[in-house]
mmCIF file as Biopython writes it, N, C-alpha, C and O atoms, coordinates in Angstrom:
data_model
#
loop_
_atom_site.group_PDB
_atom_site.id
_atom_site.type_symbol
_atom_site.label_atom_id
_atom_site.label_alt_id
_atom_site.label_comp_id
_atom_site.label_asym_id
_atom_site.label_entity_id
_atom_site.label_seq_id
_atom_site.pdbx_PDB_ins_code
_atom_site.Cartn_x
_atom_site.Cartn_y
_atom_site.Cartn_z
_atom_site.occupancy
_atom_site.B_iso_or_equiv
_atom_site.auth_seq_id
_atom_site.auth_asym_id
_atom_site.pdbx_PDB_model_num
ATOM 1   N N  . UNK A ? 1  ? 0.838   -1.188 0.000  1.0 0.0 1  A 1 
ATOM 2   C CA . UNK A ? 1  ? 0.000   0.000  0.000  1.0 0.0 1  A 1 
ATOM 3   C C  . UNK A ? 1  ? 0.877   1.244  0.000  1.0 0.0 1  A 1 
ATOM 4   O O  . UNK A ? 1  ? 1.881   1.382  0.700  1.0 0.0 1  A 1 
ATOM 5   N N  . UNK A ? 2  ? 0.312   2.278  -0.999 1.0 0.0 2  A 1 
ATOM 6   C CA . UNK A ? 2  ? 0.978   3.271  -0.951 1.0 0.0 2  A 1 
ATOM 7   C C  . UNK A ? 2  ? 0.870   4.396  0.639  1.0 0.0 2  A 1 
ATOM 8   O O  . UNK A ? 2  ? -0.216  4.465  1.215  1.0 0.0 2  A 1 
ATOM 9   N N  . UNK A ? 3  ? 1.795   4.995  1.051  1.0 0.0 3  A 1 
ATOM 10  C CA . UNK A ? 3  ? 1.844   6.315  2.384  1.0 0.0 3  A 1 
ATOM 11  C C  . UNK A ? 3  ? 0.483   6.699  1.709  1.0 0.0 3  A 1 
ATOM 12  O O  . UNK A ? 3  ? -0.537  6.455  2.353  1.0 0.0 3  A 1 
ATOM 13  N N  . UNK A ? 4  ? 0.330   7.483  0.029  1.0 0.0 4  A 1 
ATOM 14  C CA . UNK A ? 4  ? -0.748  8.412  -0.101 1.0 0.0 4  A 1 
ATOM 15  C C  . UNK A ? 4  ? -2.203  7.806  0.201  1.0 0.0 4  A 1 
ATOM 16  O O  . UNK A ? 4  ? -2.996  8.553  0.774  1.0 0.0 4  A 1 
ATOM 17  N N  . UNK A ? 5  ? -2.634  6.457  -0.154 1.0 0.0 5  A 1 
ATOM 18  C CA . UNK A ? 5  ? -3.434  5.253  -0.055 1.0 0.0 5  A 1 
ATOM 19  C C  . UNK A ? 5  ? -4.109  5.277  1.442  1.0 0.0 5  A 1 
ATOM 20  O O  . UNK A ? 5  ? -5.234  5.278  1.941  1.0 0.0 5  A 1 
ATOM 21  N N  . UNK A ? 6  ? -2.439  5.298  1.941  1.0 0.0 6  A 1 
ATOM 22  C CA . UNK A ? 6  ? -2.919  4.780  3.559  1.0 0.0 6  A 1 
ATOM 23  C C  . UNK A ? 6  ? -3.478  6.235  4.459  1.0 0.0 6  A 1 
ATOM 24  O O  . UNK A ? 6  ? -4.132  6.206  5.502  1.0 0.0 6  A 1 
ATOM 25  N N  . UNK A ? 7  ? -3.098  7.236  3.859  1.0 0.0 7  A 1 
ATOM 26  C CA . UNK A ? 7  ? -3.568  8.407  4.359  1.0 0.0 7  A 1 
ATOM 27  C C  . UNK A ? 7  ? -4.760  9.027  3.741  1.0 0.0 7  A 1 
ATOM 28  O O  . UNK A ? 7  ? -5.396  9.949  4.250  1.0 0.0 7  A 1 
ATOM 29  N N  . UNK A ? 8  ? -5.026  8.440  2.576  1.0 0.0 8  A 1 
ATOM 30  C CA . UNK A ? 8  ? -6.940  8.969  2.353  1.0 0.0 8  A 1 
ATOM 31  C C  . UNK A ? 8  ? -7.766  7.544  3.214  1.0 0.0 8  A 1 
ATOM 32  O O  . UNK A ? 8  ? -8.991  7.650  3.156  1.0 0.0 8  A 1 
ATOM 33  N N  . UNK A ? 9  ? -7.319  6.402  3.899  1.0 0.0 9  A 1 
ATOM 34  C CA . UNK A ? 9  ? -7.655  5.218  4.748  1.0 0.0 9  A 1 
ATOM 35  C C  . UNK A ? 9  ? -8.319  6.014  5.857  1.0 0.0 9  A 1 
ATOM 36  O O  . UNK A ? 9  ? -9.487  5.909  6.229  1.0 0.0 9  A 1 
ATOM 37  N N  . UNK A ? 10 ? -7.173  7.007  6.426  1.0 0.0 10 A 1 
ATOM 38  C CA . UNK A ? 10 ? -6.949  7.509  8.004  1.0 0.0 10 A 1 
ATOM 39  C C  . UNK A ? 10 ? -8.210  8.596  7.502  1.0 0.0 10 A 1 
ATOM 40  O O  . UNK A ? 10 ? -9.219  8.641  8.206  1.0 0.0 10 A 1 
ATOM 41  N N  . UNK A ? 11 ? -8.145  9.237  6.594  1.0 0.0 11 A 1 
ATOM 42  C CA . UNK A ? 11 ? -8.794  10.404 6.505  1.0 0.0 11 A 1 
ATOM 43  C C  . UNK A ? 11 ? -10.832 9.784  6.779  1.0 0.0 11 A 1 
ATOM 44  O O  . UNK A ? 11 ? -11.769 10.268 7.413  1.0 0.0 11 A 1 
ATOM 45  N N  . UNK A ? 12 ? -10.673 8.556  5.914  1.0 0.0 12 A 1 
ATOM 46  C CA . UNK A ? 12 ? -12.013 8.468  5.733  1.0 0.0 12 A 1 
ATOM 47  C C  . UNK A ? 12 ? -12.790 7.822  6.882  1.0 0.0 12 A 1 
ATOM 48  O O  . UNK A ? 12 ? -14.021 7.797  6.893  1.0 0.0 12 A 1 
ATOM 49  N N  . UNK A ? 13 ? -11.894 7.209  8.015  1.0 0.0 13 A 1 
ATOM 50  C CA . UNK A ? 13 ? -12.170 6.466  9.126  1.0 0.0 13 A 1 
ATOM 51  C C  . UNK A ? 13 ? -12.415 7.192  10.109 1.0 0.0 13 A 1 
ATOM 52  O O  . UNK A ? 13 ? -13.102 6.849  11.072 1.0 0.0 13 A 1 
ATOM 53  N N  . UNK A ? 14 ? -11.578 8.858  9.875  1.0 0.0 14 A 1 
ATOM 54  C CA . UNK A ? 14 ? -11.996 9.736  10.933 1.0 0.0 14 A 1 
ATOM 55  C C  . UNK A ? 14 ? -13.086 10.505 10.706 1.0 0.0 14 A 1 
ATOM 56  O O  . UNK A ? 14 ? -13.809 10.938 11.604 1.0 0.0 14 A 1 
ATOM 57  N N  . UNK A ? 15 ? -13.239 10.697 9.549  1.0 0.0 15 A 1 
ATOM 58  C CA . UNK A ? 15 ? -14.435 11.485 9.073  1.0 0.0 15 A 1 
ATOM 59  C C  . UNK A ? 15 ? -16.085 10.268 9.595  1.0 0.0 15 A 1 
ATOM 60  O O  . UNK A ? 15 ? -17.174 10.651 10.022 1.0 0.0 15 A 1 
ATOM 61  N N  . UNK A ? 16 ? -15.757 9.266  9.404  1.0 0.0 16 A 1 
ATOM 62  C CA . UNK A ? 16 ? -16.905 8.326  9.488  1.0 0.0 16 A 1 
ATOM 63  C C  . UNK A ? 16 ? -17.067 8.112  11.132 1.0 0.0 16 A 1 
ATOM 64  O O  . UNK A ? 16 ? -17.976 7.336  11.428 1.0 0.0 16 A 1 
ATOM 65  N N  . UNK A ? 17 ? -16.365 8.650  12.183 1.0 0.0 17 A 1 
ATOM 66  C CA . UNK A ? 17 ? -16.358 8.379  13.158 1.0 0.0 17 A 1 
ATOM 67  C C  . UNK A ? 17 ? -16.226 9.831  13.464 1.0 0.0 17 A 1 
ATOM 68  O O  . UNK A ? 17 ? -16.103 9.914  14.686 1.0 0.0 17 A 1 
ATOM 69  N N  . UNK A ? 18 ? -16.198 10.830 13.005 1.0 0.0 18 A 1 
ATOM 70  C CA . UNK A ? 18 ? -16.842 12.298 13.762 1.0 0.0 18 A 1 
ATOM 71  C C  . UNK A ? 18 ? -15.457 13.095 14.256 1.0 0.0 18 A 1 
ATOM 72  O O  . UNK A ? 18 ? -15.492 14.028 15.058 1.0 0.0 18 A 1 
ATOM 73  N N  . UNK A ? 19 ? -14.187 12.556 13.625 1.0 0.0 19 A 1 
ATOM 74  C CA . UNK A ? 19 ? -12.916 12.937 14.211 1.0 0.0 19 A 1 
ATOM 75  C C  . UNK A ? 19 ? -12.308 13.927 13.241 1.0 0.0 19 A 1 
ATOM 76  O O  . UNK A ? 19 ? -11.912 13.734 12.092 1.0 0.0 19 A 1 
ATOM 77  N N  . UNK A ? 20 ? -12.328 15.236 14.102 1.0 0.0 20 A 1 
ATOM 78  C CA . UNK A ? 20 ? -12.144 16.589 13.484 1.0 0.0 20 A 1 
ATOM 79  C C  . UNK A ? 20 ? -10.012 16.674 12.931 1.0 0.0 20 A 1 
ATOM 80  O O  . UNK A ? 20 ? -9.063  16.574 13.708 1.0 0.0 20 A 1 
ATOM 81  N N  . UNK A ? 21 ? -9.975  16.832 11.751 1.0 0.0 21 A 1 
ATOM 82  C CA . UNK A ? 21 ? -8.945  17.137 11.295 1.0 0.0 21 A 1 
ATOM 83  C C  . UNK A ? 21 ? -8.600  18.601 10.998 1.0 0.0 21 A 1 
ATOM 84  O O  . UNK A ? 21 ? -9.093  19.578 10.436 1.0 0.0 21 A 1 
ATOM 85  N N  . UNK A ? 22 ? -7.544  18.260 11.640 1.0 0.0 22 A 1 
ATOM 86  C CA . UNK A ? 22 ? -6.485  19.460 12.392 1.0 0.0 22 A 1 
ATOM 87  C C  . UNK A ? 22 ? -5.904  19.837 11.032 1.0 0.0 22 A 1 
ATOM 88  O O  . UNK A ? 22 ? -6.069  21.054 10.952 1.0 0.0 22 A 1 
ATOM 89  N N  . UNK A ? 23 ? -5.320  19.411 9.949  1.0 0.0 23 A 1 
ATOM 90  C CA . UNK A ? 23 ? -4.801  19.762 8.455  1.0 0.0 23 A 1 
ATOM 91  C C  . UNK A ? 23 ? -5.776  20.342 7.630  1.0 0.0 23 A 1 
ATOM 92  O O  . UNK A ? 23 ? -5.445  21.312 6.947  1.0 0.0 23 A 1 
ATOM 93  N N  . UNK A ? 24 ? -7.354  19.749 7.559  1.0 0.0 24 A 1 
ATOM 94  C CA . UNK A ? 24 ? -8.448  20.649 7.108  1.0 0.0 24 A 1 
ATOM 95  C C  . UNK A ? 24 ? -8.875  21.904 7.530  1.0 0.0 24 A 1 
ATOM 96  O O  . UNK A ? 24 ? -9.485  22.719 6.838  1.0 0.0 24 A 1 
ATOM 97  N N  . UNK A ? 25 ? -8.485  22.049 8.855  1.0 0.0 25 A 1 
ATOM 98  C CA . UNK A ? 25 ? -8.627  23.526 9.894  1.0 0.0 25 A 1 
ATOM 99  C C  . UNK A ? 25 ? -7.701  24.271 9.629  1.0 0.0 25 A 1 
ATOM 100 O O  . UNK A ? 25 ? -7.944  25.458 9.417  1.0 0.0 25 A 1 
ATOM 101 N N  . UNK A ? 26 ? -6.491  23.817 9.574  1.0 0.0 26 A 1 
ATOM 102 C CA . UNK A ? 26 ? -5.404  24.266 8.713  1.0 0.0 26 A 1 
ATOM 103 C C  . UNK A ? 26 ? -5.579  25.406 7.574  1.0 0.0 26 A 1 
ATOM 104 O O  . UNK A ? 26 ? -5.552  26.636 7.532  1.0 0.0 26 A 1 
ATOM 105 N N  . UNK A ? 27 ? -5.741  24.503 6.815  1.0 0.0 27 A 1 
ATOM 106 C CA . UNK A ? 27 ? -6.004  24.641 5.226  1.0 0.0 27 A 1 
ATOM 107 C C  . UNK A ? 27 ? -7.246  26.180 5.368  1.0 0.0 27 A 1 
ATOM 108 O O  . UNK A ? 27 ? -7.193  27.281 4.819  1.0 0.0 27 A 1 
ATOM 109 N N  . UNK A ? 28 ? -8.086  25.693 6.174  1.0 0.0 28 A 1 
ATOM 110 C CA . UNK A ? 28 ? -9.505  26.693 6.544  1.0 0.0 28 A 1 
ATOM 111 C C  . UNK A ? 28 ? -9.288  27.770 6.476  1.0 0.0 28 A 1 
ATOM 112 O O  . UNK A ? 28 ? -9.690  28.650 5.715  1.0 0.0 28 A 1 
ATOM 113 N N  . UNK A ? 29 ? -8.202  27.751 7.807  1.0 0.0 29 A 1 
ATOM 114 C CA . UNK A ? 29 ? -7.779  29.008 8.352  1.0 0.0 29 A 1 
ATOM 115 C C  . UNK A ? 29 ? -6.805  29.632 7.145  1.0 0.0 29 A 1 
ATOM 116 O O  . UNK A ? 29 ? -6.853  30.861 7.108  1.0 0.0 29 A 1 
ATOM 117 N N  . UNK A ? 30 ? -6.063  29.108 6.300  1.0 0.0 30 A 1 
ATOM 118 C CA . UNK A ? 30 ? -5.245  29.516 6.038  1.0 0.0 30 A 1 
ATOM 119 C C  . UNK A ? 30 ? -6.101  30.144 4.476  1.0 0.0 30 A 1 
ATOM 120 O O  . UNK A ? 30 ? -5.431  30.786 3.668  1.0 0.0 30 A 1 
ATOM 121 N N  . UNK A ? 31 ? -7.224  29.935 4.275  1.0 0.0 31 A 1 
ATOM 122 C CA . UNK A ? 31 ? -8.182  30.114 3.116  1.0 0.0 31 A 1 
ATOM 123 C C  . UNK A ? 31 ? -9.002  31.202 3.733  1.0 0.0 31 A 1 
ATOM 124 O O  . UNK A ? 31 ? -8.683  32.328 3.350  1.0 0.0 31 A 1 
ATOM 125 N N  . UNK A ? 32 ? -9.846  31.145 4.477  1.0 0.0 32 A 1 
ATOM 126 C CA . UNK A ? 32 ? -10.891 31.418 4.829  1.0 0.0 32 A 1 
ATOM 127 C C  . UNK A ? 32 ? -10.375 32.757 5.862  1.0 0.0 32 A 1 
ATOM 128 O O  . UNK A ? 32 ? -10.740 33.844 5.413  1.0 0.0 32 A 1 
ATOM 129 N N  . UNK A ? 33 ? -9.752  32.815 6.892  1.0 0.0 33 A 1 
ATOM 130 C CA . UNK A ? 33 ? -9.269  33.835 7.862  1.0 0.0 33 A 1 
ATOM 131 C C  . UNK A ? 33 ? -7.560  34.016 7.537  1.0 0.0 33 A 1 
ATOM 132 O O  . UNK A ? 33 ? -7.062  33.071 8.148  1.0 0.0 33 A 1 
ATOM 133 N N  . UNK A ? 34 ? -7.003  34.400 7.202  1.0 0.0 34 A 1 
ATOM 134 C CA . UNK A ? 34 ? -5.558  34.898 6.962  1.0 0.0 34 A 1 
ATOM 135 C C  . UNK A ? 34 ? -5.253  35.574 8.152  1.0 0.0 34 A 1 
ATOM 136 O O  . UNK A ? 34 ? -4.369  35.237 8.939  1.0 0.0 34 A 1 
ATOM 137 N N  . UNK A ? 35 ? -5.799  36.273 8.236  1.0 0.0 35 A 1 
ATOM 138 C CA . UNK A ? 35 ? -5.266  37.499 9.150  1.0 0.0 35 A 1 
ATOM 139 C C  . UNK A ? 35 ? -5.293  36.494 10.583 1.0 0.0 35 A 1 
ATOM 140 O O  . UNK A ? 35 ? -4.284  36.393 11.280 1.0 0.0 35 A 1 
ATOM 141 N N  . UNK A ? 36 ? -6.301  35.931 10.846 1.0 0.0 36 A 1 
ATOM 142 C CA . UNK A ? 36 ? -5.645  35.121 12.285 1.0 0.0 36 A 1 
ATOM 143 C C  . UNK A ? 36 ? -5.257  33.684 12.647 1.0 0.0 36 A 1 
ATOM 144 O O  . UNK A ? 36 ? -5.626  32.701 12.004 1.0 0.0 36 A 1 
ATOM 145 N N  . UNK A ? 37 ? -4.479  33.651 13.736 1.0 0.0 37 A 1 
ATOM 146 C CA . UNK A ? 37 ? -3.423  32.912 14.399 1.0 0.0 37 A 1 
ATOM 147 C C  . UNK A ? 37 ? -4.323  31.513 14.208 1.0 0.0 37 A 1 
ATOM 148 O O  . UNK A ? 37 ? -5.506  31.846 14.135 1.0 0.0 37 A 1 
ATOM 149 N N  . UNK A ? 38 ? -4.199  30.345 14.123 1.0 0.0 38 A 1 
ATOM 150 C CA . UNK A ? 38 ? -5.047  29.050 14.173 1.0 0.0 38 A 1 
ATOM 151 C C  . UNK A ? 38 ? -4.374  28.465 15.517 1.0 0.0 38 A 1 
ATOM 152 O O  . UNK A ? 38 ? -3.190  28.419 15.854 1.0 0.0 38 A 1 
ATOM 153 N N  . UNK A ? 39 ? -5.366  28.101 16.064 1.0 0.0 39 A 1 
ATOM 154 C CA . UNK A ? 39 ? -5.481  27.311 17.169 1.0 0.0 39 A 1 
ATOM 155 C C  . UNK A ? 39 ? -4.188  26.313 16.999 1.0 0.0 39 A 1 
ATOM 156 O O  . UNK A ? 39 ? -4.048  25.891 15.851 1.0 0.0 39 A 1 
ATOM 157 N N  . UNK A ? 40 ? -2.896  25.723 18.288 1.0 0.0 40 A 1 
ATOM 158 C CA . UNK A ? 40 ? -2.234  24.690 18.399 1.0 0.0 40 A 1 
ATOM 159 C C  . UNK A ? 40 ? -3.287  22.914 18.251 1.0 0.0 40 A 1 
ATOM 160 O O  . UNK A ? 40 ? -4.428  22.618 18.607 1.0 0.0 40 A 1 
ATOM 161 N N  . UNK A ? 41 ? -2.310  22.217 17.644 1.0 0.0 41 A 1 
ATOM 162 C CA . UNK A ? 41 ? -3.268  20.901 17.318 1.0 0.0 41 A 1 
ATOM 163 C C  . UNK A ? 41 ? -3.818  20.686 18.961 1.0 0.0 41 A 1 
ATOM 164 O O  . UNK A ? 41 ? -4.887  20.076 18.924 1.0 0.0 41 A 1 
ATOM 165 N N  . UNK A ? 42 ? -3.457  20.964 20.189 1.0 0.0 42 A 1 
ATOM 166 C CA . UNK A ? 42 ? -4.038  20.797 21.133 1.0 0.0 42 A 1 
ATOM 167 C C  . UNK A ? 42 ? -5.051  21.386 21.706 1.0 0.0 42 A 1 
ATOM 168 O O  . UNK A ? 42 ? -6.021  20.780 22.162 1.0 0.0 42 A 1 
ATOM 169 N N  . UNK A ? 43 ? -4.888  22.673 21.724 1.0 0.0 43 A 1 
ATOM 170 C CA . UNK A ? 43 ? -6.099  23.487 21.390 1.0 0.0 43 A 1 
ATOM 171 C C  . UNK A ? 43 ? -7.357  23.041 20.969 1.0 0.0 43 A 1 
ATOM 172 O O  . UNK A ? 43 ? -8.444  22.874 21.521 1.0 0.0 43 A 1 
ATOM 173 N N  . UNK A ? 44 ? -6.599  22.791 19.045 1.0 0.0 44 A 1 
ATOM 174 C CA . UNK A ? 44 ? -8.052  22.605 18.494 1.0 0.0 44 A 1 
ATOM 175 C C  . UNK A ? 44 ? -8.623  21.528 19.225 1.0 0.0 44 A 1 
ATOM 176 O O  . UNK A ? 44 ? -9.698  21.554 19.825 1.0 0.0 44 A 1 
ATOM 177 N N  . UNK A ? 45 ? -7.412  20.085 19.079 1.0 0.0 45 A 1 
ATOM 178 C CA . UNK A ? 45 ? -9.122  19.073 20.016 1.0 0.0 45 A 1 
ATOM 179 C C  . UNK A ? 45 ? -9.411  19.057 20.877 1.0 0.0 45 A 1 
ATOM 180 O O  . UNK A ? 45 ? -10.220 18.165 21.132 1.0 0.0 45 A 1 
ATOM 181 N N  . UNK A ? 46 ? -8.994  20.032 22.056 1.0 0.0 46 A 1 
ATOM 182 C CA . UNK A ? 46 ? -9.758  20.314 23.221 1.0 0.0 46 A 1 
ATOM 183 C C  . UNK A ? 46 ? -10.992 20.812 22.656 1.0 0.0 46 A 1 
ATOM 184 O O  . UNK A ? 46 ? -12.052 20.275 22.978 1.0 0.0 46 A 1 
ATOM 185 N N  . UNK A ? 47 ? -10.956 22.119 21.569 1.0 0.0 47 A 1 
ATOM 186 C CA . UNK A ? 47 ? -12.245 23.079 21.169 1.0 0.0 47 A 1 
ATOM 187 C C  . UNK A ? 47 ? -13.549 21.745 20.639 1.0 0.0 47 A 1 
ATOM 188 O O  . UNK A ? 47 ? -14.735 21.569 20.917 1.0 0.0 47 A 1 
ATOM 189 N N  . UNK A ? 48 ? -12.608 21.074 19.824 1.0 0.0 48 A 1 
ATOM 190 C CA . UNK A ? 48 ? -13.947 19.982 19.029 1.0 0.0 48 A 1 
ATOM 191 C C  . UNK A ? 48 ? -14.252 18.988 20.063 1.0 0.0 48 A 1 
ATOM 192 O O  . UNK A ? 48 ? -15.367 18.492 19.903 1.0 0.0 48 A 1 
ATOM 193 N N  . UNK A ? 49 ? -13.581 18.531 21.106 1.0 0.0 49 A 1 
ATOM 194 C CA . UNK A ? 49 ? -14.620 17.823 22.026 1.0 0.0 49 A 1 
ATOM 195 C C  . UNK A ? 49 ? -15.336 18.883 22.366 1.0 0.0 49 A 1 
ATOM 196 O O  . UNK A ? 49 ? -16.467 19.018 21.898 1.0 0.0 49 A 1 
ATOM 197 N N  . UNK A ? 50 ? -14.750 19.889 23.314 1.0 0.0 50 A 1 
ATOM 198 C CA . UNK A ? 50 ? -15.960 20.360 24.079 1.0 0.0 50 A 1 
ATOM 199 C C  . UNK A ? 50 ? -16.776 20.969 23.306 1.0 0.0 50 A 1 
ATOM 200 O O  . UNK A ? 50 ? -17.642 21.489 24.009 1.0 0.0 50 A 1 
ATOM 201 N N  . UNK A ? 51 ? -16.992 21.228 21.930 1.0 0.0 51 A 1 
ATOM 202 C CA . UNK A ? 51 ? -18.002 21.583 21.067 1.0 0.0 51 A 1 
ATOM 203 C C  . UNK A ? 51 ? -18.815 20.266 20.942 1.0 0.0 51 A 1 
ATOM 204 O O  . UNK A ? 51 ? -20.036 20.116 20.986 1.0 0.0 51 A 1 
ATOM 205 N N  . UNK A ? 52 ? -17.921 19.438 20.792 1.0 0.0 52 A 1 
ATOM 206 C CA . UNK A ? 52 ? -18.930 18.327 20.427 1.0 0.0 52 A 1 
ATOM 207 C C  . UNK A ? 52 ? -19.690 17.934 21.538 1.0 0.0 52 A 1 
ATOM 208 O O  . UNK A ? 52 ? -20.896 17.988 21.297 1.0 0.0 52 A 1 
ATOM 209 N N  . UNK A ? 53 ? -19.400 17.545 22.713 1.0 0.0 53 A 1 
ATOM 210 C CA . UNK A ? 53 ? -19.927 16.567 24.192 1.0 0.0 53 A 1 
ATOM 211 C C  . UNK A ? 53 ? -21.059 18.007 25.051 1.0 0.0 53 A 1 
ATOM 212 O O  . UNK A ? 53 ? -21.964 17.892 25.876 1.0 0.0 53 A 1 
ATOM 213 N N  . UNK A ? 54 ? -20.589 18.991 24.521 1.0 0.0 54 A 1 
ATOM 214 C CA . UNK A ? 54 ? -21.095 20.119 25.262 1.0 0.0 54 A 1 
ATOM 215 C C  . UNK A ? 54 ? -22.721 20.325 25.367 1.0 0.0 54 A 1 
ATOM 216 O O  . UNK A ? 54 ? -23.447 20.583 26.327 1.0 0.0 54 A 1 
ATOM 217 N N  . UNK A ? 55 ? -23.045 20.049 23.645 1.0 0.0 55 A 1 
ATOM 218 C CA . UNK A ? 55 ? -24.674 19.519 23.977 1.0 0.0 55 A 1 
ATOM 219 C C  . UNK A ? 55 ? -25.507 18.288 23.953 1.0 0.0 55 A 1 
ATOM 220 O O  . UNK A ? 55 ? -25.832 17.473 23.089 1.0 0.0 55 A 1 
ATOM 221 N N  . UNK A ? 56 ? -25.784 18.494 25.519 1.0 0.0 56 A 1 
ATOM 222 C CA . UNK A ? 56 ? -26.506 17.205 25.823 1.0 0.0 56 A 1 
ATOM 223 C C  . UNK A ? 56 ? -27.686 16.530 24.519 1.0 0.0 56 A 1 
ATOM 224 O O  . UNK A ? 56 ? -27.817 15.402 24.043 1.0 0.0 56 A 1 
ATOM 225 N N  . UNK A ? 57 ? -28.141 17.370 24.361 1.0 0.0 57 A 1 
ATOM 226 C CA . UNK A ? 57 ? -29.391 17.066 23.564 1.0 0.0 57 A 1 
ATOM 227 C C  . UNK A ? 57 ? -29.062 16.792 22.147 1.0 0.0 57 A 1 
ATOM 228 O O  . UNK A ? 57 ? -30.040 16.315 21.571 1.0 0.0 57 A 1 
ATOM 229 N N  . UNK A ? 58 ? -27.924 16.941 21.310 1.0 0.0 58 A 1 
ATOM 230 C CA . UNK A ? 58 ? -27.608 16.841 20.694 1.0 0.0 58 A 1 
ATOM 231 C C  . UNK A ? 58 ? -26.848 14.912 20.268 1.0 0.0 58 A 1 
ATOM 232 O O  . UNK A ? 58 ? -26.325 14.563 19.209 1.0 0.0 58 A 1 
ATOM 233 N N  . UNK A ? 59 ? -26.984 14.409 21.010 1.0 0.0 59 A 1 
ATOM 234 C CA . UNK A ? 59 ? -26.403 13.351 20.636 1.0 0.0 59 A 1 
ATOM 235 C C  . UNK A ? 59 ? -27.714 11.951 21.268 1.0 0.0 59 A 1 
ATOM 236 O O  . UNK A ? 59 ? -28.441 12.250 22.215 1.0 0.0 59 A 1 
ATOM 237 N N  . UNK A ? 60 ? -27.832 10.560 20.624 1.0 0.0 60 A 1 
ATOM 238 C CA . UNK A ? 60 ? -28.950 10.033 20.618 1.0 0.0 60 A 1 
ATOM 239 C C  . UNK A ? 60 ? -28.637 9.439  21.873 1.0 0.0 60 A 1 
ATOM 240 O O  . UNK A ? 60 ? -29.679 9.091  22.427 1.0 0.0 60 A 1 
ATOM 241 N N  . UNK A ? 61 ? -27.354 9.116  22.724 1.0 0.0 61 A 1 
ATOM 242 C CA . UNK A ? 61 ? -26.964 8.319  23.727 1.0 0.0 61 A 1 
ATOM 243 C C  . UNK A ? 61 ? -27.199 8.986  24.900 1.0 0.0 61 A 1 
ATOM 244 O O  . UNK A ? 61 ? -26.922 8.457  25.977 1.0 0.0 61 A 1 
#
């Protein structure tokens, strides 16, 4: 298997399981807002859990 292969693998397993990528936020920021600083990769997944777990009502469990 090719590195490039095995990394659209990782990409599609996190996407199917709700796991926010830090290189797409990247890319975001670096498209979308220029002018500001992007969150450290630790940062961000602190921000996407507690965005995510934060509403109760929002999830079926």
């Amino acid at each position: 298997m090719s590195a490039a292969w095995c990394q659209r693998i990782a990409e599609l397993v996190r996407a199917v399981i709700g796991a926010p990528s830090y290189e797409l936020y990247l890319e975001h920021m670096r498209l979308a807002h220029p002018n500001q600083t992007p969150l450290d990769r630790e940062d961000f997944v602190c921000a996407r859990l507690h965005a995510r777990y934060s509403k109760p009502g929002a999830r079926c469990c």
